[in-house]
C-alpha positions in Angstrom: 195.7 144.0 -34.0 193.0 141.7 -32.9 192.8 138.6 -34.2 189.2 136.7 -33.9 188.9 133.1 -34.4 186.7 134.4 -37.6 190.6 135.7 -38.6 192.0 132.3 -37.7 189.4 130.4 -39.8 190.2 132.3 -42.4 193.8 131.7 -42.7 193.4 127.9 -42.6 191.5 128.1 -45.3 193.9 130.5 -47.8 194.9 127.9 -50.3 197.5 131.1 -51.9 199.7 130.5 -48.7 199.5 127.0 -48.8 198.2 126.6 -45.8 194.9 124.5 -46.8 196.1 121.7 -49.3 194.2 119.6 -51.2 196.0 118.0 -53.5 200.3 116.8 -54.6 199.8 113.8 -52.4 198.7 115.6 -49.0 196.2 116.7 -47.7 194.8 118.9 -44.7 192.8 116.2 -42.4 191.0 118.6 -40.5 190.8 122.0 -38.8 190.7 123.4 -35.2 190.4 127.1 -34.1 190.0 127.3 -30.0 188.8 130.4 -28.0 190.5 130.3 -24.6 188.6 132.9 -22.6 191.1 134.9 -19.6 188.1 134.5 -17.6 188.0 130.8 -16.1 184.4 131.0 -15.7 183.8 131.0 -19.4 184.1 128.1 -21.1 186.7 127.4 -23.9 185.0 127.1 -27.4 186.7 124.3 -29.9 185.7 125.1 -33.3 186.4 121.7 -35.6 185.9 121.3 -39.2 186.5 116.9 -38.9 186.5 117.0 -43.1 189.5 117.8 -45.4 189.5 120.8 -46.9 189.0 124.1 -44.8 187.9 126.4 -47.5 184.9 124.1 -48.4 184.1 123.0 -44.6 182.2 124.3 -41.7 183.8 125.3 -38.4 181.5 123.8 -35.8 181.7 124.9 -32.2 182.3 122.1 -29.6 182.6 123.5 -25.6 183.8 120.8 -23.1 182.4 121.6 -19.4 181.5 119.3 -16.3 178.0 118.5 -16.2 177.1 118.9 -19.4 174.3 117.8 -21.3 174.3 116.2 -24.6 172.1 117.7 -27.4 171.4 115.4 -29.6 172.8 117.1 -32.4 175.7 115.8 -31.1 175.0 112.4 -30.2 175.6 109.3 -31.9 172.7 107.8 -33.8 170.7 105.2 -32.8 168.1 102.7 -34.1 165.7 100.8 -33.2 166.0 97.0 -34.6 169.6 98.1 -35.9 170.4 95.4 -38.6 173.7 95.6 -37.6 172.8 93.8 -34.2 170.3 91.4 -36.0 171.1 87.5 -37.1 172.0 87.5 -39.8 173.6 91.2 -39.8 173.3 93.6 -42.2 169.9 92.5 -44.1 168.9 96.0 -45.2 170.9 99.2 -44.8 170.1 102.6 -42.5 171.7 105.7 -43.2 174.0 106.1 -41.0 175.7 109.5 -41.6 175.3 111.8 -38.3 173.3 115.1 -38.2 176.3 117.4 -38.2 177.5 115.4 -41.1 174.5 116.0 -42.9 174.3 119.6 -42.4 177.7 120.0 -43.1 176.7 118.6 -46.6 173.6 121.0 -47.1 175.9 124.2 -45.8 178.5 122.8 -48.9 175.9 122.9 -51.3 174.8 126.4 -50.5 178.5 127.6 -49.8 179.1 126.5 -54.2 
């Protein structure tokens, strides 16, 4: 058959095989499916959940070529007069969580 990384996805996240586990004292980390084209002038696609718990997470595509450019999407955050380099640090809080964190939250909501 053909197997697509859509079919890969899928089986890390079939809690019936025991495969995905979320509970008895482990715990899957995290989830990668990878795309290695025959062609080596396409790039490789990395798909990565980075949150426990395939069948509630989103696979999100990551390519890693020469010369890229960051989007940023996929940046680190940044702030202007972060209190975390300010004397005396931490005097009021920013939120910190990343973009693809945040959508990752907003896709969970809708996935339940």
């Amino acid at each position: 058959g053909h197997i697509t990384a859509e079919t890969l996805m899928d089986i890390l996240r079939d809690k019936a095989s025991g495969i995905c586990v979320d509970s008895e004292g482990f715990r899957t980390a995290g989830s990668m499916v990878s795309v290695l084209p025959r062609d080596p002038a396409v790039p490789c696609v990395h798909f990565f959940t980075a949150t426990p718990d395939p069948s509630r997470s989103v696979f999100k595509p990551f390519v890693f070529v020469a010369g890229i450019k960051p989007v940023p999407q996929v940046t680190s955050p940044t702030f202007p007069d972060d209190p975390a380099k300010r004397i005396p640090r931490f005097q009021r809080a920013v939120d910190r969580r990343h973009e693809l964190y945040r959508r990752h939250q907003a896709a969970l909501e809708m996935m339940e």
